[in-house]
N, C-alpha and C positions, 0 to 999 in steps of 0.2 A: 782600587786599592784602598780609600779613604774608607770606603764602606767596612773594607772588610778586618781593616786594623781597628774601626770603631767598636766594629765584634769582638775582636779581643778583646779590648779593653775590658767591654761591659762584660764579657767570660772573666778576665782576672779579676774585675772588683767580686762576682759572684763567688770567684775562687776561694778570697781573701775570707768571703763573709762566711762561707761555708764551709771551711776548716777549720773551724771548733766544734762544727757541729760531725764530720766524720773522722777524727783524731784520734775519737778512741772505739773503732769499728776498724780501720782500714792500715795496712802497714806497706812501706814507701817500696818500691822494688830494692834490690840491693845486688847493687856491684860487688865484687869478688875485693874490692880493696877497702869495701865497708862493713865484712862479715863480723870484724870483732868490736863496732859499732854501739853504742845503745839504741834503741829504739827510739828515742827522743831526737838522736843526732841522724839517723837515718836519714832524710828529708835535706837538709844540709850535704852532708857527706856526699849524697846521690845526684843531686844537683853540681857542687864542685868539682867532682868528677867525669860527670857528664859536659860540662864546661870546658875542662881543661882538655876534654877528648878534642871537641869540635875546633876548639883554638888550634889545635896542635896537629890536626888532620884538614881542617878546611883549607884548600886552593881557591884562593881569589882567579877567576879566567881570566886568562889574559887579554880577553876583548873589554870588559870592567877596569881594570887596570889601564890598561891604552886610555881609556875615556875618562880616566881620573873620576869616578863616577863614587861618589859619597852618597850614601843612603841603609834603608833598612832593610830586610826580609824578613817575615815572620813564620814561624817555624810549626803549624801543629801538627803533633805527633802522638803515637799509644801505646802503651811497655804491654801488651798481649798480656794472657794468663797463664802463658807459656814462657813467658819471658823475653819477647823479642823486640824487636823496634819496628814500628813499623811506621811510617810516615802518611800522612792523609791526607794533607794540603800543604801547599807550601808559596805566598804571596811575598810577590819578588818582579822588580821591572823586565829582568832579563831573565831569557829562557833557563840561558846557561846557570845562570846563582839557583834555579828550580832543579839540576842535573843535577851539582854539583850537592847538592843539600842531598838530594837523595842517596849519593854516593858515598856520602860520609856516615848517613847514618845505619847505610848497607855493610858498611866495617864494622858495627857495634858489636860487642858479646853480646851473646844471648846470657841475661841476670836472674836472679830468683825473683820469679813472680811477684808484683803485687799481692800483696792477700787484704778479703774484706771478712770476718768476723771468723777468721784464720783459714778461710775458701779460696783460689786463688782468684784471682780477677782481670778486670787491665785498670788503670789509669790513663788519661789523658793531656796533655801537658799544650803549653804555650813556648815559644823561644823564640825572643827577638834577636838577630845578629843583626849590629850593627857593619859597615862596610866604606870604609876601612875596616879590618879586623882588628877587634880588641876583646878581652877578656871582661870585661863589661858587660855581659850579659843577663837579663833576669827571667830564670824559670818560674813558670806559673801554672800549678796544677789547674785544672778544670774540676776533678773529682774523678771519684773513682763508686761502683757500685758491682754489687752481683751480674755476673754476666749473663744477657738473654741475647736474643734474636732481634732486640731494637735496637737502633742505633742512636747515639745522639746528635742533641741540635747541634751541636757545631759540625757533623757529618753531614745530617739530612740540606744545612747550608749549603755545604759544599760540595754534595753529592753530585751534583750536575755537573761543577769544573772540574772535579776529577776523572769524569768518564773521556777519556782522549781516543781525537782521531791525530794517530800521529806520522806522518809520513817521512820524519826523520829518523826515528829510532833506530837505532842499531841493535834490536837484542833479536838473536835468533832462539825465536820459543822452541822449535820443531827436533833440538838436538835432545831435550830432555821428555818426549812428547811419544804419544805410541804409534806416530806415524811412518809409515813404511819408508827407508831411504831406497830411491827409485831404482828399481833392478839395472843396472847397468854395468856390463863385467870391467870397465875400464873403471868406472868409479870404485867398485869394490874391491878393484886391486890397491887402492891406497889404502884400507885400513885390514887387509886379507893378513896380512905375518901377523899382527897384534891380536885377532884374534885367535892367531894356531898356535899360539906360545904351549912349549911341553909344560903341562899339570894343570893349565884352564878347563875349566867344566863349563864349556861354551857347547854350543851345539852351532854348525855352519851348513846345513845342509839343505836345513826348511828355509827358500826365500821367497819374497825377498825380505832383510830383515828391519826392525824396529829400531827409530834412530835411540831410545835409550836401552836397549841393549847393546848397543855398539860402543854406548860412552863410557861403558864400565869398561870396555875395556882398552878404547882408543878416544884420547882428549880432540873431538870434533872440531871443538872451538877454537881450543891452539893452537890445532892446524890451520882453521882459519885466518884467524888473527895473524899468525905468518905470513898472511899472500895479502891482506889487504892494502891498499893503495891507501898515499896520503893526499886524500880529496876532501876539498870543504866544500865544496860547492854540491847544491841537490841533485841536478844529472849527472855532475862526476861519481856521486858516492853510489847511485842507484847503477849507475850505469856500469860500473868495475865493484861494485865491496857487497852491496845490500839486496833486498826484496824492493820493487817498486814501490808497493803501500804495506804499512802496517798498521792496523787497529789493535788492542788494548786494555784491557783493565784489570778489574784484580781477579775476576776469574774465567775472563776470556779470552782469548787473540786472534785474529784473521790475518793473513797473506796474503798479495795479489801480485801475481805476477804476468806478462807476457810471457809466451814461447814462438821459440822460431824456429824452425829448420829451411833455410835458405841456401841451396844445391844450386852451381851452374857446372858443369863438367863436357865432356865429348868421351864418347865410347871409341870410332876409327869404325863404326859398322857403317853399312851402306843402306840401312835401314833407318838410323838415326840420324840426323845433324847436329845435335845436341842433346843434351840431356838436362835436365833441372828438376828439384824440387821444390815448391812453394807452399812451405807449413807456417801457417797464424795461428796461434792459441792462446789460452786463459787458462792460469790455473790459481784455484784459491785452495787454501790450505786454513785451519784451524784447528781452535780446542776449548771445550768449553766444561768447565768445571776438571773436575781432578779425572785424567785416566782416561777423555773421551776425548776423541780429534775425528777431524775428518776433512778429504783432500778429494776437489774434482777439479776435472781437467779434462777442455774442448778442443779439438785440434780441428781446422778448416784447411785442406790441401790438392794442392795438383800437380801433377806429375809428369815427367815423362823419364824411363831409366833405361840402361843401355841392353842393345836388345834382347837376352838371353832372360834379361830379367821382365822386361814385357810379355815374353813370350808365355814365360811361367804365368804370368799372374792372368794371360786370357786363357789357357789350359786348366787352369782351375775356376774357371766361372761356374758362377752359380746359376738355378734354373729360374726364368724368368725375363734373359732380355740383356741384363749386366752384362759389363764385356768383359768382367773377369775381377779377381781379389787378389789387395795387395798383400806381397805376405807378410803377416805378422799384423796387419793393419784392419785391413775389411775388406768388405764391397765397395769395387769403385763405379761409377756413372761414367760415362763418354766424356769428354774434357777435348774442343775443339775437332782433330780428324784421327788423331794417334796418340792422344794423351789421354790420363786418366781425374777424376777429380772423385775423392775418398776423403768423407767427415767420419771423424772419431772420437768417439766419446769416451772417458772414465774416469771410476772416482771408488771411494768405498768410505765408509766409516770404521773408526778403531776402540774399542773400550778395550782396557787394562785393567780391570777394578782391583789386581793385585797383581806382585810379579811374575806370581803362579801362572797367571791365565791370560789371556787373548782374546777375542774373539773378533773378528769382521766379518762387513756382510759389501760387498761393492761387484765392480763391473771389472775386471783388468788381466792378470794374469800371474802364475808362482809358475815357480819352479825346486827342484827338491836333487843336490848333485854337487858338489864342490869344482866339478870340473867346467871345461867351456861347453862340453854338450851334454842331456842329460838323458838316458834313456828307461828313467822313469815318470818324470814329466816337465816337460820342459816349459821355455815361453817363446817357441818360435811361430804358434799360433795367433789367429787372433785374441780378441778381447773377450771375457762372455763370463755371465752373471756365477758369484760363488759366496759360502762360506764357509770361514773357516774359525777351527778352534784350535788355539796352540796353546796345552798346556805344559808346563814344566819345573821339576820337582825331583831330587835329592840327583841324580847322575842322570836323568830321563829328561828329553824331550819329546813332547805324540802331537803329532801335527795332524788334524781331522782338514778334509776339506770335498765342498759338497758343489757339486757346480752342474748346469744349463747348459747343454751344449745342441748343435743343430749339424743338421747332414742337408746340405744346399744340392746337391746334386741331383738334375732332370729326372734320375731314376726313383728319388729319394721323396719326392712332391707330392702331397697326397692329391687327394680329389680337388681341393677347394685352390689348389696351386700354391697353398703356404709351404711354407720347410719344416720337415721333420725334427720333432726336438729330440733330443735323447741326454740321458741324465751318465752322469760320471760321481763317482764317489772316490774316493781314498784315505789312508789313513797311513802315518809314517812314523815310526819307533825308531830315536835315536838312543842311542847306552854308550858313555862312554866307559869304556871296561877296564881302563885304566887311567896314567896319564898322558900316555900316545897311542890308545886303540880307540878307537870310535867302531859302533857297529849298527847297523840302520837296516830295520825291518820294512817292507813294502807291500800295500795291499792296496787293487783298485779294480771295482768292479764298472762295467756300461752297462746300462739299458736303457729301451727303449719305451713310448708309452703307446703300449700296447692296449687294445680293448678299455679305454678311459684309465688307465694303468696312471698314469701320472708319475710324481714323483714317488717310489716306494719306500715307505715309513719301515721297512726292513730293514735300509740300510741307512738310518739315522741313527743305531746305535753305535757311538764311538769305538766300543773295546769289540764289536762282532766279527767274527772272522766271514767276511764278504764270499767265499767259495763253499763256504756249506749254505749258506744262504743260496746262490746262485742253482748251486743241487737242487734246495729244496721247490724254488719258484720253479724249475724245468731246464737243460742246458741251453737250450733255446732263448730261454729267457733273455741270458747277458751274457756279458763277457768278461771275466776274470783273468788280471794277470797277477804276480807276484814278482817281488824283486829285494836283492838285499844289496848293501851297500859298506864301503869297509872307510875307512880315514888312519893311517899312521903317520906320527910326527915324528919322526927320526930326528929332529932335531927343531930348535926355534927359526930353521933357515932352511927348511928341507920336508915336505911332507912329501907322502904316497896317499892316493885315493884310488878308489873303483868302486863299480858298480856289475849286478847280474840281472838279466830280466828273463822270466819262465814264463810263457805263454804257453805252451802247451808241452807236455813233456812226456815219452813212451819208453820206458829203461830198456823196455826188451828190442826196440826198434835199435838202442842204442848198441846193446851186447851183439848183435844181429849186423852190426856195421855195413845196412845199408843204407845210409843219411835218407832217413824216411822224412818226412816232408810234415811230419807230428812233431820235430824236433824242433821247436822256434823256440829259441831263444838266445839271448845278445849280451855282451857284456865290454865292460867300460877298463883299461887301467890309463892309470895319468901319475903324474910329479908337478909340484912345482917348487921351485928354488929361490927364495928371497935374497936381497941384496946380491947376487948373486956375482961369486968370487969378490966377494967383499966392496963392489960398487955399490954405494946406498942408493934405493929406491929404483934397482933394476930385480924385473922377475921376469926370469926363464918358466915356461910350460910347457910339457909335451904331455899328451895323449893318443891313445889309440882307441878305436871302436868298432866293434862287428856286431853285424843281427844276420842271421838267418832270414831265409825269403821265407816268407807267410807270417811272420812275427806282428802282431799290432793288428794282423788280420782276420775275419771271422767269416763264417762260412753264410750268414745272411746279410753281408755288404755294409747293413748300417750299423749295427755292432762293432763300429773299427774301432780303432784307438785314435780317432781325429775328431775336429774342430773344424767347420767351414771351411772343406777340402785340403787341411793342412792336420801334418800329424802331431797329435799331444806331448810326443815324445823328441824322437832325435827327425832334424830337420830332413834327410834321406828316405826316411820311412823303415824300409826294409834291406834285404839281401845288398850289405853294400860291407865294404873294409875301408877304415880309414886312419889317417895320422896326422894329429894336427899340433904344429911346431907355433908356440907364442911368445913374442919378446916387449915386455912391457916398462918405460923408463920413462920417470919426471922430473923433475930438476925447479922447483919456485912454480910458476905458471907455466911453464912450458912442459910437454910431454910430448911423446913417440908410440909407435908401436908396427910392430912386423909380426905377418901371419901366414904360414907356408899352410898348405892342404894338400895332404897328396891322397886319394884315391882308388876305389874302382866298386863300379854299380852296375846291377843288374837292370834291364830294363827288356820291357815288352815290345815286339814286334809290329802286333798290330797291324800287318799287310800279307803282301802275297801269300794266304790262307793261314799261314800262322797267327791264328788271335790265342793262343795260351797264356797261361795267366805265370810269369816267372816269380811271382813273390815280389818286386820291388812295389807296389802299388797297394798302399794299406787299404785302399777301396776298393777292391775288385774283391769278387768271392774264390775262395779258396779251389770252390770244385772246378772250376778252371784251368789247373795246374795239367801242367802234360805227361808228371808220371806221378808214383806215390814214394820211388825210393829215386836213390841218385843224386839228390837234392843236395844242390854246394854253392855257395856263396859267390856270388857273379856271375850265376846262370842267366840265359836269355841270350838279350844285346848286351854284351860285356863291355861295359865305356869305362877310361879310365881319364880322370878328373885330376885335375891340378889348379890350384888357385894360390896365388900371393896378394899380399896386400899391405902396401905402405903407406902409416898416419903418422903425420906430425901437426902440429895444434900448439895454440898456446889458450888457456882460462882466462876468460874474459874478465868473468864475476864468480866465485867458489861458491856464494850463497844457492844461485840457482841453478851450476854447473853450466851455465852458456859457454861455450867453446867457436874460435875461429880455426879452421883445419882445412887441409890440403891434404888427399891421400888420391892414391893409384893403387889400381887393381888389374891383375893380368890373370886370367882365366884360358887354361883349354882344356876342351869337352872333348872327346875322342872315340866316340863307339865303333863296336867293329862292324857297324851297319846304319848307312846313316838311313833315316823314316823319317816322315812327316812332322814328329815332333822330338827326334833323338839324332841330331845330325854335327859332325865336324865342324866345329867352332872356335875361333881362336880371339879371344875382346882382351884391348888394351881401356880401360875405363879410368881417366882422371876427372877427378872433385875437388872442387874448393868451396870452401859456406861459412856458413854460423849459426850453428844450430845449439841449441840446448838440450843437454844429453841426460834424458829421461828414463828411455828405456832401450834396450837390446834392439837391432834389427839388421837380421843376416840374409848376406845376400852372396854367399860361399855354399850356392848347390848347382 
């Protein structure tokens, strides 16, 4: 500290000496209460004012105060060319007088610049407080010059103790940052009314979305700041309020956090004794410079879930040896005799270089649908490589997104035994056409790479319509769907949405009414109701959804509409009806939630010589089917599905979303024929954990 107050000094005497010589070059910034000033008195005026700010707003902490602690801090600081305050260093025994300095001088008006030979500039100034506080203070310019890209020596000093590893701070960079808030429908029900208010030109449909698109229109922070706990201590604050670590400086910041999903539960099957999940992970989160961020995230886990849901995830194995994929998750490995162990990776990076635009390129997954399920594209898949571009502009959102996808299945393996890759494109037009209609165009082509085909530079034009394209490479080529999308706000407590999906469409099969098997395609309606009958932060949901059998399906198998044996779309696949009832309520840290499903799906026989293909199964090939007309929704094995599901939880920490929760699940499965992998099932499933709620993962099929 002796050092670095002997630097000032020898700054103010240089000050002293050298303000006669820039006096008559450089003029003093000016406060709002020194406009009618002279020029001579500026210097003075701007100083006593500046004084009487800090007197009148500095808080001595009350830990200084306790300790009866008498001494100084020295204060340097730079009135921008812009007019701001901005602080640079600040030498002081206690941490807290280095906060609290910052703080006050984060209150200042922004002034009229400095100017040097009438250009604007900055200035740099000295300010001793003494402590006790008194009005005694003496400001001490440094100088002032034209502004370049050098900095000065009282900076290049201090340049080192400014750059902080801080792992107390409190400030959450990520709410004002272009980084994605993690898809999760329960978290996105807290800020869902605020963004449907009647006459917002928001768009809610491309996710998942950007934390400062949400702040315009919901205060992140003060909802935060609401739940936070009063903790001084370092694991209490990290452990209930904050991020683990944070790094710092003026134009970057890193994050570090732990993740956990920690599951002990019992299903009641005679296949299970237990049930658990054991998820460890890392995730780091940043930003560096204006408009760019970027967030990855390792996830290390093992498994075992109750049996319906094991069952699934070995029925979809991939070719190779694996005993099967979790859904939503990956490839798992063998994990002891009947458990599974599945590492997971993702992350992506975010450039904003204006409000206009978007762009990411990462590993993880979107979705594009206001309701609980989406059957345009959803995120009940795995993970798998994409970009995308989201631009938006006068009543218009266009969501581009370009993505890697693979077909794991034995049949699918080429020669060398890798996985077939196949490529996905889309592109999504949102218009709000008033200030309660929303209306959402949908295009998305598959292929595959064929004959060194690779990715095709055909459909990397953003505004192409993807189906004359698909014409022109051959039908063979890929697979085209289309889909539109609607949003009505009846009110700031009451919307209507849906959604249609055309896979393949024959008018004349239609006039013809004999349900031809050409006819795929699905569609979505839903409500949802805020505060609902006037209880604050309760939302009712209902939805309903059908697709037609062959929908998502294509007549060369790998062409489907899936991801790593799981479909891109609605978690069911195809030929299925559904209605799903959602009740969502939080009250401080505490929340709830109840989720009815009721059912019925078509499914395939697969034995005593019936192998036809009923449409539920987006991987099988079409010409399989058992006739061309007749074709009705719940054909096959007709099973009819019912599921509830009760959560209650209380928020650990808001910053990272860690949750403690306890919920039950009662499922039954009911075909009118039970096979090998479609049989009469009735699972009571209870959970208790503490997981960190990241992303979506459904386990209601």
């Amino acid at each position: 500290m002796k050092k670095t107050l002997l630097l000032c000094a020898f700054l103010v005497a240089f000050a002293t000496n050298a303000q006669k010589t820039y006096d008559a070059y450089y003029k003093y910034p000016v406060f709002e209460e020194c406009q009618q000033v002279t020029v001579e008195e500026l210097s003075s005026c701007f100083e006593t004012t500046l004084k009487t700010f800090i007197f009148e707003n500095f808080e001595v902490p009350s830990k200084i105060a306790q300790e009866d602690y008498k001494g100084k801090l020295v204060i340097l600081f730079e009135v921008t060319s812009e007019g701001a305050f901005k602080v640079l260093y600040v030498d002081a025994v206690y941490k807290e007088l280095i906060e609290e300095s910052k703080r006050v001088f984060g209150l200042l008006p922004t002034v009229a610049p400095p100017l040097y030979s009438g250009r604007p500039t900055y200035m740099q100034f000295t300010l001793p407080v003494t402590i006790p506080l008194t009005k005694e203070m003496t400001l001490s310019s440094i100088g002032s010059k034209e502004k370049t890209n050098a900095i000065s020596k009282a900076e290049v000093k201090n340049e080192f103790d400014m750059i902080e590893f801080d792992l107390k701070k409190d400030t959450i960079f990520e709410y004002s940052s272009a980084l994605n808030i993690p898809l999760s429908h329960d978290r996105y029900s807290e800020f869902d009314q605020a963004l449907n208010v009647v006459g917002s030109n928001n768009h809610t449909a491309s996710k998942p979305y950007i934390y400062s698109e949400v702040s315009r229109y919901f205060d992140l922070d003060a909802q935060r700041e609401s739940l936070l706990k009063n903790k001084s201590g370092w694991w209490g604050r990290k452990l209930w309020n904050e991020h683990m670590g944070t790094i710092s400086g003026e134009n970057y910041w890193f994050t570090i956090d732990p993740i956990v999903d920690l599951q002990l539960g019992t299903s009641g099957d005679d296949n299970v004794d237990y049930t658990y999940n054991n998820t460890r992970g890392l995730q780091v989160q940043g930003g560096l410079g204006k408009g760019f961020n970027f967030s990855a995230t390792v996830f290390e886990s093992q498994a075992r879930f109750a049996d319906y849901v094991n069952r699934y995830a070995r029925s979809i194995a991939p070719a190779g040896g694996n005993p099967g994929i979790i859904p939503g998750r990956g490839i798992a490995k063998v994990f002891k005799e009947d458990a599974f162990d599945y590492p997971v990776a993702e992350g992506y990076i975010s450039y904003s270089p204006t409000r206009a635009f978007n762009v990411q390129f990462g590993h993880g997954k979107n979705f594009i649908g206001d309701g609980y399920r989406s059957l345009l594209q959803s995120d009940v898949a795995s993970p798998y490589p994409y970009l995308k571009l989201n631009t938006q502009f006068w009543k218009i959102r266009y969501t581009n997104t370009w993505m890697s996808l693979r077909d794991v299945r034995p049949a699918a393996v080429d020669s060398t035994g890798a996985f077939q890759t196949k490529y996905m494109a889309n592109h999504y037009l949102s218009w709000n056409v008033s200030k309660r209609l929303n209306l959402g165009l949908f295009e998305a082509v598959m292929w595959k790479n064929d004959n060194g085909r690779g990715f095709d530079v055909n459909y990397l034009n953003p505004v192409i319509f993807y189906r004359a394209i698909e014409f022109s490479t051959g039908s063979r080529a890929g697979n085209a769907i289309v889909g539109l999308s609607s949003k009505y706000k009846w009110s700031d407590t009451f919307n209507m949405y849906g959604q249609f999906i055309l896979d393949e469409f024959s008018l004349n099969d239609i006039k013809g009414g004999n349900k031809s098997w050409k006819n795929k395609y699905g569609y979505q309606i839903g409500f949802k109701y805020y505060n609902a009958f006037k209880v604050k932060n309760l939302l009712l949901q209902a939805e309903y959804n059908q697709v037609r059998p062959y929908t998502y399906s294509h007549n060369t198998g790998v062409l489907n509409y899936g991801h790593n044996n799981q479909s891109m779309a609605h978690l069911w696949g195809a030929n299925f009806k559904e209605f799903i009832g959602i009740a969502r309520y939080r009250h401080d840290r505490w929340y709830g939630s109840a989720k009815l499903i009721m059912g019925q799906r078509g499914f395939d026989f697969n034995e005593g010589g019936d192998t036809f293909n009923y449409g539920g199964d987006i991987y099988r090939s079409e010409v399989d089917r058992p006739s061309d007309t007749g074709i009705e929704i719940g054909q096959g094995n007709t099973t009819n599905v019912f599921l509830a599901d009760l959560q209650a939880g209380y928020l650990v920490n808001p910053t990272t979303n860690l949750k403690l929760f306890a919920n039950i699940t009662y499922r039954n499965f009911d075909p009118e024929a039970d096979t090998a992998t479609e049989f009469q099932q009735n699972t009571t499933w209870f959970n208790i954990g503490l997981r960190t709620d990241i992303f979506n993962w459904y386990f209601d099929f």
